[in-house]
RODO-2510 file (C-alpha; in nm, 4 decimals, decimal comma):
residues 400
     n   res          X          Y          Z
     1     x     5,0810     1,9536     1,0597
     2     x     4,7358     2,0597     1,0780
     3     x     4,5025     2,0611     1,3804
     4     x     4,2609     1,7836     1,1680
     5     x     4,6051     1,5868     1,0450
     6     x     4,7086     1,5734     1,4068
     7     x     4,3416     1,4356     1,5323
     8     x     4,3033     1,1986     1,2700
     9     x     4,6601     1,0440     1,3364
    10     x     4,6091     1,0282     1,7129
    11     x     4,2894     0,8307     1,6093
    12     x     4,4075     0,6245     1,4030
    13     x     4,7000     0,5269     1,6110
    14     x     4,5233     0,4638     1,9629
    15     x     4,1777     0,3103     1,8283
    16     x     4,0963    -0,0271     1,7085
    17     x     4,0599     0,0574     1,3159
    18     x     3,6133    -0,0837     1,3065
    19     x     3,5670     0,1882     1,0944
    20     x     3,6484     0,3541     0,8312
    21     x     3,5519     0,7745     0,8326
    22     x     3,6478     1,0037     0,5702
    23     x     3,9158     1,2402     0,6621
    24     x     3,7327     1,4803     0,8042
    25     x     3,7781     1,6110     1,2153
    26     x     3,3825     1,7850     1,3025
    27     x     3,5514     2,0209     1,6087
    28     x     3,1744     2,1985     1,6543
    29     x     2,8243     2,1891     1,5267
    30     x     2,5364     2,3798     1,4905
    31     x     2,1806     2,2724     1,3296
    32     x     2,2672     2,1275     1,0155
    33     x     2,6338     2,2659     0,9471
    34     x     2,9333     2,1006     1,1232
    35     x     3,2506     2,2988     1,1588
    36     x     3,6365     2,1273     1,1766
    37     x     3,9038     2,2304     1,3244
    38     x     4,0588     2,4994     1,0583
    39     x     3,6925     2,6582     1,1015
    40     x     3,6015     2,5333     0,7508
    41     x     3,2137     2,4127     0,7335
    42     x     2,9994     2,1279     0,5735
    43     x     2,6420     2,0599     0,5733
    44     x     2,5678     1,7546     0,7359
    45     x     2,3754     1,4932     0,5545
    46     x     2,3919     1,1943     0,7857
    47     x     2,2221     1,3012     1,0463
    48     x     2,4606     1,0567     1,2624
    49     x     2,2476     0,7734     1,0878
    50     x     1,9371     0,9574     1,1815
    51     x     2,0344     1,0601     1,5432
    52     x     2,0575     1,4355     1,4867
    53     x     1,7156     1,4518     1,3537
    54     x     1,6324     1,7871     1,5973
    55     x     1,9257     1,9332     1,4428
    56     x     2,2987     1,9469     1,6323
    57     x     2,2642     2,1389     1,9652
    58     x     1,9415     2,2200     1,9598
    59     x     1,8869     2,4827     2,1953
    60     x     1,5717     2,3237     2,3955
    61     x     1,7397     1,9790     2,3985
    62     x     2,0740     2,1411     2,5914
    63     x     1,8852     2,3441     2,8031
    64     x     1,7111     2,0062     2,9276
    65     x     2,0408     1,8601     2,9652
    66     x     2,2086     2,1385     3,1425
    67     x     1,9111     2,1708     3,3679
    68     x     1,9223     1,8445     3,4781
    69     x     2,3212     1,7826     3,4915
    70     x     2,2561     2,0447     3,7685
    71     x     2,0224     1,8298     3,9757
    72     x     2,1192     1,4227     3,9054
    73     x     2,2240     1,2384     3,6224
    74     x     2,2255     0,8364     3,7469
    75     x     2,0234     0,6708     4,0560
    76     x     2,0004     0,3068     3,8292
    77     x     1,6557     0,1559     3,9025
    78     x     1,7147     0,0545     4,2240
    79     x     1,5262     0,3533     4,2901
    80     x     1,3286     0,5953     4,1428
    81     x     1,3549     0,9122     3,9553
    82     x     1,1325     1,1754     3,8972
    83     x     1,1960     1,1754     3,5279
    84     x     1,1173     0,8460     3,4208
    85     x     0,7577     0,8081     3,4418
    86     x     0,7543     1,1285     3,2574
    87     x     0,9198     0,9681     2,9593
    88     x     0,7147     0,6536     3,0137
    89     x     0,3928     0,8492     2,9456
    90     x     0,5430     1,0363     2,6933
    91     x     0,6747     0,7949     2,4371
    92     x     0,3580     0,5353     2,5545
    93     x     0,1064     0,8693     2,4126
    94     x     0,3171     0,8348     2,1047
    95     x     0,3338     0,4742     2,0250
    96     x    -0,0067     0,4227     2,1133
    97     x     0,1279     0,1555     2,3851
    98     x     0,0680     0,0602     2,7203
    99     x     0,4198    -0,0042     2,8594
   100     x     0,7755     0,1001     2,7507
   101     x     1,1329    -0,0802     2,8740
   102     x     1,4072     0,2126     2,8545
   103     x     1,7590     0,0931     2,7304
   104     x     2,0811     0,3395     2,6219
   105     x     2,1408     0,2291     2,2297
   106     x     1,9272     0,0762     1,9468
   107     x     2,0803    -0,2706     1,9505
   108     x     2,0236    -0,2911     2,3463
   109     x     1,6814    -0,2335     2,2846
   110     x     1,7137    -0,4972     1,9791
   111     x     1,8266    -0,7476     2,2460
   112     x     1,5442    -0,6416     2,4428
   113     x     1,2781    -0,6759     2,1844
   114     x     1,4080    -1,0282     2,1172
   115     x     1,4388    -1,1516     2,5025
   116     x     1,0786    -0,9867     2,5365
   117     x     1,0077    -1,2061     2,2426
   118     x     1,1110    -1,5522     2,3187
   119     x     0,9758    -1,5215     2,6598
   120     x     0,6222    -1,4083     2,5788
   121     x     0,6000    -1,6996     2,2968
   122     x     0,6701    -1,9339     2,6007
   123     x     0,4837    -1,7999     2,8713
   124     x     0,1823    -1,6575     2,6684
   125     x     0,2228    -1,8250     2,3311
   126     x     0,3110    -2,1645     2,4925
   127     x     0,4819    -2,2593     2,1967
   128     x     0,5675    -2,6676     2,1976
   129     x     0,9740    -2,5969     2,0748
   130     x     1,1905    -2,3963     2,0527
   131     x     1,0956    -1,9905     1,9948
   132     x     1,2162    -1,9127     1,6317
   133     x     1,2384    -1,5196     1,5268
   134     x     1,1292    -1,4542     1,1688
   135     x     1,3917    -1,1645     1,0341
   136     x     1,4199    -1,0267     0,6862
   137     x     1,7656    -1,0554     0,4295
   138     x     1,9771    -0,7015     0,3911
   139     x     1,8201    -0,6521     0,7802
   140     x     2,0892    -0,4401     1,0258
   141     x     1,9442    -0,3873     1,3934
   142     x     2,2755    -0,3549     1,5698
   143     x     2,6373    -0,5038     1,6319
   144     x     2,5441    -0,7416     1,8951
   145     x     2,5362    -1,1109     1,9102
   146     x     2,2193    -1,1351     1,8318
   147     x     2,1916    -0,8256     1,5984
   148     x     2,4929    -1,0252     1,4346
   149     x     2,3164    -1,3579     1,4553
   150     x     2,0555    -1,2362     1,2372
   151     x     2,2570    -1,0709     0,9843
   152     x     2,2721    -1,1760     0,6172
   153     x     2,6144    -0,9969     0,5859
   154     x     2,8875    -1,1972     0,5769
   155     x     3,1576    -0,9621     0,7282
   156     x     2,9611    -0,8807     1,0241
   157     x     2,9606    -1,2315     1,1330
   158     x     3,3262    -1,3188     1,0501
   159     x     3,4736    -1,4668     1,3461
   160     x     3,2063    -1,4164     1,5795
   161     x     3,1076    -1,7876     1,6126
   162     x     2,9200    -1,9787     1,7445
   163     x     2,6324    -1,7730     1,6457
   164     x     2,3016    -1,7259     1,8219
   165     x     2,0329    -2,0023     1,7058
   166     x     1,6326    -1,9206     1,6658
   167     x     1,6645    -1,6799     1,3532
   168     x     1,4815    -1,8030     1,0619
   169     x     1,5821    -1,5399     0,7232
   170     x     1,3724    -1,4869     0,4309
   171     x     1,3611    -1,2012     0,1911
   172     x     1,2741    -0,8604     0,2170
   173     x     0,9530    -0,7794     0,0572
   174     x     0,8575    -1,1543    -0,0291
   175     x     0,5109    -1,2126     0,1635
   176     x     0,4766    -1,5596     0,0290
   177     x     0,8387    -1,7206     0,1759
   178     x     0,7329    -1,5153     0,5064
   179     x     0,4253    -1,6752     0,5148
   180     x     0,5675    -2,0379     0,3848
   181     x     0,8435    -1,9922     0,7310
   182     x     0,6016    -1,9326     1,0201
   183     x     0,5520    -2,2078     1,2023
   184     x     0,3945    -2,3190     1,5374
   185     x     0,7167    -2,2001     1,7707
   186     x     0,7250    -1,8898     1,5747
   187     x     0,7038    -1,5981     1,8219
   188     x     0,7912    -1,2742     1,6594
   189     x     0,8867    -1,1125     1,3031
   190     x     1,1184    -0,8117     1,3514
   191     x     1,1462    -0,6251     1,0432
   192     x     1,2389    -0,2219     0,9268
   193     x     1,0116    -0,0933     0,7415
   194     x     1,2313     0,0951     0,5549
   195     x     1,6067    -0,0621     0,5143
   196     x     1,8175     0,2194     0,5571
   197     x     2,1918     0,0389     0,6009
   198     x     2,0758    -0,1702     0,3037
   199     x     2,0580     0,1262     0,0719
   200     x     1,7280     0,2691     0,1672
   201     x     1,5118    -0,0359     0,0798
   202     x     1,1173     0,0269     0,0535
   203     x     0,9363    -0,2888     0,0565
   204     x     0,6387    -0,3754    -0,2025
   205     x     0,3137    -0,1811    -0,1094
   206     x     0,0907    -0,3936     0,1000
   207     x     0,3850    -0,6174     0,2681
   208     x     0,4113    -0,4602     0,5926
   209     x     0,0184    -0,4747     0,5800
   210     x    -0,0040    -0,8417     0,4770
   211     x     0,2704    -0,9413     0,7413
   212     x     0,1175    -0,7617     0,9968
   213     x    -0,2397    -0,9319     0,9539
   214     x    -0,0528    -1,3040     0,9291
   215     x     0,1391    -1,1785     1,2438
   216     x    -0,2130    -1,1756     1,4281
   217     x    -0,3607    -1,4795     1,2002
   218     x    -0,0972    -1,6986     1,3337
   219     x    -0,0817    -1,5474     1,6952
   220     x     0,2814    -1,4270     1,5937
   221     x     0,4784    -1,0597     1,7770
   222     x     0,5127    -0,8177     1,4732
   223     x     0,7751    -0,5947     1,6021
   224     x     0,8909    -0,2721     1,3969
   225     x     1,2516    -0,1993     1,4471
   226     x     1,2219     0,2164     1,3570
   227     x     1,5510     0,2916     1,5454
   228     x     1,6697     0,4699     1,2235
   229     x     1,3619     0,5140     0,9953
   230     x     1,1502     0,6751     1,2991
   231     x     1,0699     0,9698     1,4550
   232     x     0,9874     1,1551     1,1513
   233     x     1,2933     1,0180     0,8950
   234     x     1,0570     0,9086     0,6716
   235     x     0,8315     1,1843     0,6604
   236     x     0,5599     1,0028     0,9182
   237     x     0,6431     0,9755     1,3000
   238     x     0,6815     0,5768     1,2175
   239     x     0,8269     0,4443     0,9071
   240     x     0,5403     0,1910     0,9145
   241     x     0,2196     0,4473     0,9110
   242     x     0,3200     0,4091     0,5277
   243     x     0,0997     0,1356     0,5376
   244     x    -0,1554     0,2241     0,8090
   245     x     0,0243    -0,1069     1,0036
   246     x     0,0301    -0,0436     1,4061
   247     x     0,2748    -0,3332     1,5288
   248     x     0,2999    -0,5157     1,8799
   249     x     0,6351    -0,4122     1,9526
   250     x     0,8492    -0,0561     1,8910
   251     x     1,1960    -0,0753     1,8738
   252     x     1,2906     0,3245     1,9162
   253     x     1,6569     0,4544     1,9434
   254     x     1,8875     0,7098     1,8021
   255     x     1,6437     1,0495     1,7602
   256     x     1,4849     0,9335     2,0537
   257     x     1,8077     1,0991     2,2291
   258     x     1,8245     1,3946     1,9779
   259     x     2,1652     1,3310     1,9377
   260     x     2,2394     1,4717     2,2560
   261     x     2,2029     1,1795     2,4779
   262     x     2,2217     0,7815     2,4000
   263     x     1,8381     0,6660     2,4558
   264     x     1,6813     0,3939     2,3117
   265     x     1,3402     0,1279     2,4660
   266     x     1,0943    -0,1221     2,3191
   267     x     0,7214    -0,0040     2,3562
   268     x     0,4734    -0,2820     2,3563
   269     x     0,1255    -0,3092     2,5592
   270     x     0,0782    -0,4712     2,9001
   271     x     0,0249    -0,7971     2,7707
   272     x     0,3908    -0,8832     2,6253
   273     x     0,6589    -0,6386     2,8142
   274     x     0,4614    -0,8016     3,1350
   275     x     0,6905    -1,1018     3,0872
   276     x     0,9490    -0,9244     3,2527
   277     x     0,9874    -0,9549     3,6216
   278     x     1,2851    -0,8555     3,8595
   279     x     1,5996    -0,9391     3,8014
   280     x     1,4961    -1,0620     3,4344
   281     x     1,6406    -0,8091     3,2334
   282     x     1,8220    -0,4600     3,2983
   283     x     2,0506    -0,1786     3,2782
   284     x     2,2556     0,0527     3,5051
   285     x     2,2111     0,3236     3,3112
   286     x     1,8787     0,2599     3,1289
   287     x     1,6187     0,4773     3,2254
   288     x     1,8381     0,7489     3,3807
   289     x     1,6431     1,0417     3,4854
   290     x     1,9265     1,2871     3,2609
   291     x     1,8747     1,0322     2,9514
   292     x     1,4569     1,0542     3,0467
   293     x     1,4680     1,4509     3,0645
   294     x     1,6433     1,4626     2,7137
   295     x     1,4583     1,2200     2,6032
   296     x     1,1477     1,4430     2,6414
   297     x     1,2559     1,7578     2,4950
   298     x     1,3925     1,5561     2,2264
   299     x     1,0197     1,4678     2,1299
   300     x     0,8767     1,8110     2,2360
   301     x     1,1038     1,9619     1,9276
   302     x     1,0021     1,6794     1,7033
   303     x     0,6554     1,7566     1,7948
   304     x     0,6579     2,1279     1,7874
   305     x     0,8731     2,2395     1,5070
   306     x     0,6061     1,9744     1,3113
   307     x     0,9367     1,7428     1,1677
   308     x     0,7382     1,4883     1,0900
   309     x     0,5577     1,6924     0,8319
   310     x     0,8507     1,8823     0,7063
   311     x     1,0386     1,5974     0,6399
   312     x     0,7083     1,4495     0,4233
   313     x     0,7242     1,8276     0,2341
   314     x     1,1045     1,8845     0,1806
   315     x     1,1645     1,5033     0,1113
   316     x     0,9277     1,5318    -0,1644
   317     x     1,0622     1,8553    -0,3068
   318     x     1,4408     1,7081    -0,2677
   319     x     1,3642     1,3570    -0,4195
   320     x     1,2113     1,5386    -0,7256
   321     x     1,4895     1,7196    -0,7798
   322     x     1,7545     1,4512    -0,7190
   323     x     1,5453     1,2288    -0,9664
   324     x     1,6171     1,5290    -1,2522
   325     x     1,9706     1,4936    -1,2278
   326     x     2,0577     1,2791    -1,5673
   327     x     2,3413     1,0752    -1,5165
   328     x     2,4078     0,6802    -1,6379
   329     x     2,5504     0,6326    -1,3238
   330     x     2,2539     0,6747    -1,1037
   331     x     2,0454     0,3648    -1,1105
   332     x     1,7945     0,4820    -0,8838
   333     x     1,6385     0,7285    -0,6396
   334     x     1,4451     0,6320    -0,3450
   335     x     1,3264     0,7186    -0,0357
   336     x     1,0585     0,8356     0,2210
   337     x     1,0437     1,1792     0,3826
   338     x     1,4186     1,2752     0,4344
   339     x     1,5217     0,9320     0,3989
   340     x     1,6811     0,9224     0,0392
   341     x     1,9210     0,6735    -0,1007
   342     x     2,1037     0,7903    -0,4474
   343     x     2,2268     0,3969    -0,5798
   344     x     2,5161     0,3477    -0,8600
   345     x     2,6567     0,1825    -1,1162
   346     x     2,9851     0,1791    -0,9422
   347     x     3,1570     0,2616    -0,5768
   348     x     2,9468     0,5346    -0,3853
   349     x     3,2448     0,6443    -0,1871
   350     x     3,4405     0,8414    -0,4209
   351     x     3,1648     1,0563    -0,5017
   352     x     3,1214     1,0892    -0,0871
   353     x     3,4526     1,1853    -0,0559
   354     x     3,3895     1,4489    -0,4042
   355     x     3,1118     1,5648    -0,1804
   356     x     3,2998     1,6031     0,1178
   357     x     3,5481     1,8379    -0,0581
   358     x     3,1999     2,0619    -0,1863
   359     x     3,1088     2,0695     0,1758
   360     x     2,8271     1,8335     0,1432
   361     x     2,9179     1,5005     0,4297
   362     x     2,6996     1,1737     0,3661
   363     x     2,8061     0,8357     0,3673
   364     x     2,7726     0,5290     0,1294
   365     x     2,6113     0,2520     0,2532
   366     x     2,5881    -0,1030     0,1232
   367     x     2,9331    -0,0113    -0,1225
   368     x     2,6805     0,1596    -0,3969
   369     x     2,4761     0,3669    -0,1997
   370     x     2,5121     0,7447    -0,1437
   371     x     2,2865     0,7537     0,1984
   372     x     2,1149     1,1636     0,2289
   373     x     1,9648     1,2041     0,5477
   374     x     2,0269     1,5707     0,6390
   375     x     1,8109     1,6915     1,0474
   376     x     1,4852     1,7380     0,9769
   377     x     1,5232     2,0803     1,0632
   378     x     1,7025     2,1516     0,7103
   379     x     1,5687     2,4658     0,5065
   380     x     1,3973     2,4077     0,1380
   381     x     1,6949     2,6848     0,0454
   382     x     1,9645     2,4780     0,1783
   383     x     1,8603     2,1152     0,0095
   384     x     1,8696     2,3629    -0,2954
   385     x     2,2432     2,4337    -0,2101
   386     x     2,2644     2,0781    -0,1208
   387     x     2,1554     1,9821    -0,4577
   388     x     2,3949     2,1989    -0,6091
   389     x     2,6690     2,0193    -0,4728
   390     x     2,5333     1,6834    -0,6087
   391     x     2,4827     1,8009    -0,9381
   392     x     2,8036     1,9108    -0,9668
   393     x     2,9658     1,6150    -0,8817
   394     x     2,7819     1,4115    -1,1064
   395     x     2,8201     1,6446    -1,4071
   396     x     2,9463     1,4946    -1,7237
   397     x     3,3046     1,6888    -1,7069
   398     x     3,3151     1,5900    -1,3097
   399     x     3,3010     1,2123    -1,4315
   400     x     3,4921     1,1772    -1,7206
***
């Protein structure tokens, strides 16, 4: 038995079974190229759903982490540490914010956005009912109960009843049912900018602009949830500067650890994350000063390797030359930056696992969706090689 047949069984037989990987073991990684453990390699072109945007390992991003394993790694917050104002400052510089509330994954900082939410529209707003949340159809911001709560997928919700009220859904991209469901207890819209579970879903132009100025019409929180389209996925440092739109509320998370470390945090300005006092909302490890120091490196290599821009430059070249490939099968190509979703006729996983075995790794998503969304840090000559691979598979004598 091989060293991956023997990992993959122990897996299988000692883990609940919520998800479903193809049979590849990644033993070691490097950049963009993953290694299992029979030393074979693949380019990686998931990015770990955009939290390897830095690239795997990147050197500056250990260092920070070895450097401060050495000196602590937890205090909780009832004390300080010298690392978190650091990040504060950094990632309020960035989103243009006054305040930021540190969590440890995207849908903790989900739950944060909406607790920040409800309590603002009663304490601020002063709504007269309820608080209601505005969210969009095809949305995914976590596995939570509420992440869940405001899902339009049935499966995610299967047997997870009673589910969270105060979610109002209408569809993605429709400005005129968004506008039709605010109402006076309406306190926030939380939308992605770009989809990416979904299938890489780009709303209409002008949307996210019109929502945004009926957000402030009607005294309503426009939050952007850019835990997978930001930090330079989609060729901008926010998914939303597509449309010039600066929202109340970031929800940041997955690249905001470099794939090193789990950080996530809402950043909002003074006048909404001041609804929190003590003892209203926390976490034990949020805010750690070892998740704070990679935290900041994470954003110094965004920042000074310019990923932002390279992903607006190769994501270009790339989606040009995925959109050349002529093939019935394809239905589409879309995307932003590095943020590029290859849609079907038929079942996208097949041609991930005919991928897999021409060392290319991706993922469908949404059953007809082949999801690309390789680290930033990805060489033109490598999508080339990339592209190769994809070609290949969808050649007319690979099909037949």
């Amino acid at each position: 038995m091989s060293k991956t047949q023997e990992v993959i069984e122990l897996t299988e037989k000692f883990g609940a079974h919520n998800y479903h990987p193809l049979p590849i073991v990644i033993s070691e990684a490097k950049g963009i190229w993953v290694t299992d453990p029979e030393g074979n390699r693949y380019m990686d072109m998931l990015s770990a759903y955009s939290a390897v945007n830095q690239g795997h390992c990147h050197p500056k991003i250990i260092q920070a982490l070895k450097d401060q394993a050495d000196k602590i790694t937890l205090t909780s917050r009832a004390f300080y540490n010298d690392q978190l104002g650091r990040f504060y400052k950094k990632v309020a510089a960035l989103t243009n914010k006054e305040m930021v509330l540190p969590m440890n994954t995207g849908a903790e900082a989900v739950e944060t956005a909406v607790k920040a939410s409800r309590r603002w529209a009663y304490e601020v707003k002063q709504i007269p009912g309820q608080a209601e949340i505005i969210v969009c159809s095809g949305n995914f911001h976590g596995r939570t109960m509420a992440a869940v709560s405001m899902s339009t997928e049935a499966e995610y919700q299967r047997g997870f009843g009673p589910l969270l009220p105060g979610f109002k859904v209408v569809p993605y991209g429709d400005i005129d049912a968004f506008e039709a469901a605010i109402t006076e207890n309406t306190a926030a819209f939380i939308v992605e900018p770009i989809q990416g579970e979904a299938g890489i879903i780009i709303p209409p132009v002008g949307y996210l602009k019109r929502a945004s100025e009926l957000c402030q019409q009607h005294n309503v929180l426009f939050v952007a949830d850019e835990i997978q389209s930001g930090l330079g996925r989609s060729g901008k440092w926010f998914a939303i500067e597509w449309e010039d739109v600066e929202p109340d509320m970031y929800i940041l998370g997955k690249a905001l650890g470099g794939g090193v470390f789990p950080v996530s945090c809402v950043a909002a300005n003074e006048n909404v994350l001041s609804v929190f006092n003590p003892g209203s909302h926390g976490s034990t490890f949020g805010g750690n000063p070892l998740a704070a120091a990679v935290s900041i490196a994470s954003l110094e290599v965004l920042e000074e390797e310019q990923l932002p821009e390279r992903s607006l430059e190769l994501g270009t070249y790339f989606m040009d030359r995925l959109k050349s490939i002529d093939n019935p099968l394809i239905k589409d190509v879309r995307g932003r930056g590095l943020f590029i979703g290859i849609e079907l006729t038929e079942a996208a996983r097949p041609y991930c696992e005919a991928l897999k075995e021409r060392g290319l790794l991706c993922k469908e998503t949404h059953e007809t969706v082949i999801r690309l969304a390789p680290p930033l840090v990805i060489t033109k000559e490598e999508l080339d090689e990339a592209f190769e691979a994809i070609s290949a598979v969808f050649a007319p004598a690979a099909i037949s």
